[in-house]
N, C-alpha and C positions, 0 to 999 in steps of 0.2 A: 504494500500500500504506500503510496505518498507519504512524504513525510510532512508533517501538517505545516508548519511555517511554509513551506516552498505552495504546500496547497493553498493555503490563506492568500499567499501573492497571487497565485490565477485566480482566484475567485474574487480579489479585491478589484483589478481588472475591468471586472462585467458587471460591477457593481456602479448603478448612475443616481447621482446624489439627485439631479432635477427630475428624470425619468421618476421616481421615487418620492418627492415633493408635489408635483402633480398629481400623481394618484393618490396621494393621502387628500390633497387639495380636493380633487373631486367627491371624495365621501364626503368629506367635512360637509360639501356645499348644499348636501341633500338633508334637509332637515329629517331624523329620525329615532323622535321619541319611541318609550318601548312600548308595543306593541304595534306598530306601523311603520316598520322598518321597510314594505315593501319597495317603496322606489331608489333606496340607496343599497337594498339585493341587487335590483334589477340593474343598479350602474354598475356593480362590481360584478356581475354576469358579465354586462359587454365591455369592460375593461377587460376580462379575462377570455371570454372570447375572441377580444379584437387582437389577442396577444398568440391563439391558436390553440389554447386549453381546452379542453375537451369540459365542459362543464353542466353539472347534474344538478337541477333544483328538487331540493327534498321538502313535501309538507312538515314532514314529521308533525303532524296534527293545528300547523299552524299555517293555512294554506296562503290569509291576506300578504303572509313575509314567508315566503318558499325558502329556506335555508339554499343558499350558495356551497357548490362542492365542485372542486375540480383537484384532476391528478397527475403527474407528471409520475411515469414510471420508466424507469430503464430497460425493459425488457427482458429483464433477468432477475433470479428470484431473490429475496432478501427481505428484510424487514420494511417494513413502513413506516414511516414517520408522518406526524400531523401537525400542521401548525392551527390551529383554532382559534380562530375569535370572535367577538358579537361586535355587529354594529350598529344596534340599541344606543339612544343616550336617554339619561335620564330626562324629569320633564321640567324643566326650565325654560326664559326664552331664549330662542335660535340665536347664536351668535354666527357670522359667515368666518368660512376664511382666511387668513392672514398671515403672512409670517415678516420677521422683521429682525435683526440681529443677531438670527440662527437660530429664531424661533419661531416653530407652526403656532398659531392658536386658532380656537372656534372651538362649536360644538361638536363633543367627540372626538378634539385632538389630543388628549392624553386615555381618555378612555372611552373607548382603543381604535378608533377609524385609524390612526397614523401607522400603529402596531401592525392593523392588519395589511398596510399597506408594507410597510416593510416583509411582510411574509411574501406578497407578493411579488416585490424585488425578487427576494429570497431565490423564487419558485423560474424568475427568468434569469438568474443569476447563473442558478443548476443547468437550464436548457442553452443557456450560450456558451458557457464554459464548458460543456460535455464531460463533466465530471462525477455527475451519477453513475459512477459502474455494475450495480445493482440495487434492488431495490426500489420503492417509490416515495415518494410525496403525496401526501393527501391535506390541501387547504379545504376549511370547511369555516363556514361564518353564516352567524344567525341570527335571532330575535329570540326576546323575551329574558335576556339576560338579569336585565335590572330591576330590585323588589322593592316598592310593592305592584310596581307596573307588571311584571312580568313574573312568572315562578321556576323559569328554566326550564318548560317541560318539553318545550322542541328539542334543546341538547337531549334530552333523557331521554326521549323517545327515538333520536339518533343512536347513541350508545346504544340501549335494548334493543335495536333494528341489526346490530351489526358493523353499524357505518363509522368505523374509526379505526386508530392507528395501532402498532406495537406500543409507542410513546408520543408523546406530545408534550409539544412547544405552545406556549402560552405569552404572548407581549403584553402581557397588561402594566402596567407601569412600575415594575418592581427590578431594582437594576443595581443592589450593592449587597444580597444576600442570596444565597440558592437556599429558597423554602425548603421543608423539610418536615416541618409539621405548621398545620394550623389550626383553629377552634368554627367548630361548625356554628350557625348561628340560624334563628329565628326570629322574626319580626312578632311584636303582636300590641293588641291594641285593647283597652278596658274600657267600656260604658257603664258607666254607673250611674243606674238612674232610680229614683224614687217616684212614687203611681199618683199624686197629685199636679196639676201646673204648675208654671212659673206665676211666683204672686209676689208683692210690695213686703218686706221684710216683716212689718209691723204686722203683716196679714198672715206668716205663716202656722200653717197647724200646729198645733204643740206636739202630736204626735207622730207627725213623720220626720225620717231621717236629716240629715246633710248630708246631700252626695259629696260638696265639699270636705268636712273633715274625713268622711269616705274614703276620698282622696287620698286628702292627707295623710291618714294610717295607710294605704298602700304604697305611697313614699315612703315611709318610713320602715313596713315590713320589706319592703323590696330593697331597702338599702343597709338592711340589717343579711340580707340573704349574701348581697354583694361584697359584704366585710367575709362574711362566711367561706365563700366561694375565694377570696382572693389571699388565705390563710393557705391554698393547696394548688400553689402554682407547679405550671407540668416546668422542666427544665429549661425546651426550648420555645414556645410558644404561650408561656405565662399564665395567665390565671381565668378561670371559667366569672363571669361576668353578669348582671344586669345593669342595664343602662335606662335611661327613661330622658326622652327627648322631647318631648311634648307633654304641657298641663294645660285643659282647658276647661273653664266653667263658669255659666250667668252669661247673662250681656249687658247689664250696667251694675254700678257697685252696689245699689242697694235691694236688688232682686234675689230674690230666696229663689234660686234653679231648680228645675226638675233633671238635670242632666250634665256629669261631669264626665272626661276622660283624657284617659294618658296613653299612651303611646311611646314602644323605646323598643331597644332588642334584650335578646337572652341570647350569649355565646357560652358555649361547652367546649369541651378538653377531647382529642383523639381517645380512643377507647371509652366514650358516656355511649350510653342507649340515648337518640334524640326520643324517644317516643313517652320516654321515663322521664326523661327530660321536663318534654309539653306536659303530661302525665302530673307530676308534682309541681306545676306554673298555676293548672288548671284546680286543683285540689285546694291550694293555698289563697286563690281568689274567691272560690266556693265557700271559703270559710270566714272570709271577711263577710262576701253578701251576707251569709247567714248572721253575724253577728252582728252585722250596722242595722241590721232591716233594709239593705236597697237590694237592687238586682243587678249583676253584671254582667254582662255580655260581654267576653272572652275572644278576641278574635287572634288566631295565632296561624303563624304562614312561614312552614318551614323552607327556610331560603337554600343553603344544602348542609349537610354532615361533615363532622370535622375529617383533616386533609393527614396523609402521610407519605411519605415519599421514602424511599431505601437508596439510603446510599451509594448503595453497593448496585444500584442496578445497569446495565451499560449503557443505559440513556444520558444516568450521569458521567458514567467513566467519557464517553463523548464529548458532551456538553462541556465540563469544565478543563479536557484537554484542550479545545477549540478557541475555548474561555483564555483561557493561558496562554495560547499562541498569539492573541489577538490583543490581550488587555496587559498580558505581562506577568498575571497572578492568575491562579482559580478562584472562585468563590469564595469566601465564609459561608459555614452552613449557620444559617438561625431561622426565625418564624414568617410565617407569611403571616401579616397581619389582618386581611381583610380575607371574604370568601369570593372564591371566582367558580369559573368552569373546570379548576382543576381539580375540585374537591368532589364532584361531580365523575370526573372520567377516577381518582382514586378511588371511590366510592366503589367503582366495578372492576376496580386491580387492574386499571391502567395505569401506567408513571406518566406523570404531567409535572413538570417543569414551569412556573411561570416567571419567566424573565423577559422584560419590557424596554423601553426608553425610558431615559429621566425624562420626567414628566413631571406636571404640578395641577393644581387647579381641578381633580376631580370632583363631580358633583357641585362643580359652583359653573357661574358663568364667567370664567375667565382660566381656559382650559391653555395646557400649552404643550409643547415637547418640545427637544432639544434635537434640530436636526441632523448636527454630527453622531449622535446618538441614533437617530434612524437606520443612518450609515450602517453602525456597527452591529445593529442588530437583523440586520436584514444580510450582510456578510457570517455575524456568526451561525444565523441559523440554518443556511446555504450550507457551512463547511459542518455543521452539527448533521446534517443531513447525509453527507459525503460516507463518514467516519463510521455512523452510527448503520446506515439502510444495509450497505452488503454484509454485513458479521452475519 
């Protein structure tokens, strides 16, 4: 085989920094919140077909945004490699566009329209350099990524179809540690409401509840569970969590409400049961309703299961040689902070890797990437592809 630095040199080669900027440019420009990713699919269809990919749209149950697939394969057998991404953004307003000092921004240029475009460098990087010797490439990108817009269940219904790789490459913005473990997470939401109306304070019943202090004691039992929980941190991905991001209740200050609620997540530790999880969320607010006298309505929306990844696997022994050749060092292993798609393909004993661009600005409107960073990641994944497909 090649010796990877002389490889890294052909591949750097076929690598076009503007070719590369433009395509990320053109997802950015398609506005597409989650669940209507439809027409920034269908650009990256004919980006990919106008390049000669062979390209497959898959419902995977979500037909208005037909997941994008296309494969570059060598002709000879060997593993496969995936590079995957959504091009979902959350729901914000659209920013167009831009880049300016070696930097992309708009909506979905850190997560992850830019990323997926560097895959797609990647995948012409492979086809010009004729450096695939076996094996293939499979780009795959989709909708429904983002909660509470979306639940992932196109990915899942990919994955249980079949439709995916030996390993996967993942660009979501994470680009100074190789994940290794993270904490799975669910969203959920509490109403708390009492069976009379809203009335003038002076006018309230003597006998019914305060969804307010209601409230309040769920603050408080939920931030008593959080000290609990952060007493039994895992080594590398830290402590199992509740968070609570949202309190709302009344609409002027001196209205007695019929209706309060809060909103926040629940993350968990690699090896929790989620189900035990939701299980004891759902127990522990059934026990407040019953002692305030109000009624709560529980909304909980499991986003995916905590993430692991093995060392030892050759995706990594790949990846962090490539890493090496190109950056100088390998990785440090420590945590992936947030949940993606990779927690999803672990979930079904795939290895997924998510390493991205530096990036900034996710979930706000002032998204950005670092496009010498594009570069390198659309080079590294190219020559991850090389190393890893024909073994």
């Amino acid at each position: 085989m090649e010796r990877t630095d002389s490889l890294i040199e052909r591949l750097k080669s076929h690598v076009s920094r503007s070719r590369l900027v433009d395509t990320a440019r053109q997802l950015i420009e398609v506005p597409s919140p989650t669940g209507d990713a439809g027409a920034v699919s269908d650009r990256l269809a004919e980006l990919l077909e106008a390049e000669g990919f062979a390209v497959e749209r898959i419902a995977a149950g979500h037909p208005t945004a037909s997941a994008v697939s296309a494969r570059f394969d060598s002709g000879r057998p060997g593993r496969t490699l995936q590079f995957n991404g959504h091009l979902d953004t959350v729901h914000l307003p659209f920013v167009p566009p831009a880049d300016e000092d070696g930097r992309l921004t708009g909506s979905g240029a850190s997560d992850m329209k830019s990323g997926i475009a560097a895959a797609v460098e990647a995948l012409r990087v492979l086809r010009d350099a004729g450096a695939l010797s076996a094996g293939s490439v499979l780009l795959t990108a989709h909708d429904l990524h983002e909660a509470p817009w979306g639940d992932s269940h196109q990915l899942d219904n990919m994955i249980r179809a079949g439709h995916h790789g030996d390993g996967v490459l993942l660009p979501e913005p994470l680009c100074d540690v190789l994940p290794v473990a993270g904490r799975g997470s669910a969203t959920w939401k509490a109403v708390i409401r009492r069976a009379g109306p809203p009335v003038h304070e002076v006018m309230r019943p003597s006998g019914e509840p305060s969804v307010i202090a209601a409230a309040a004691e769920l603050v408080t039992r939920l931030g008593r569970i959080d000290e609990e929980l952060r007493a039994s941190p895992h080594p590398v991905c830290g402590s199992a969590s509740v968070f609570i991001g949202q309190l709302h209740a009344g609409e002027i200050f001196n209205q007695y409400p019929q209706e309060a609620w809060l909103e926040g997540t629940r993350r968990w530790l690699p090896g929790t049961d989620p189900d035990a999880v939701a299980r004891d969320f759902r127990e522990r607010v059934d026990r407040l309703a019953a002692n305030s006298g109000t009624s709560i309505e529980l909304r909980w929306m499991l986003i995916r299961d905590a993430f692991a990844l093995d060392p030892a696997d050759p995706l990594v022994e790949s990846f962090q040689a490539c890493h090496q050749a190109i950056s100088g060092a390998p990785l440090p292993h420590g945590p992936k902070p947030f949940v993606d798609d990779g927690n999803s393909f672990s979930a079904s004993g795939i290895p997924a890797i998510t390493h991205g661009p530096r990036a900034g600005g996710q979930h706000t409107i002032s998204e950005w990437v670092d496009i010498d960073d594009l570069v390198r990641i659309a080079l590294l994944y190219a020559a991850t592809a090389v190393t890893y497909c024909p073994r």
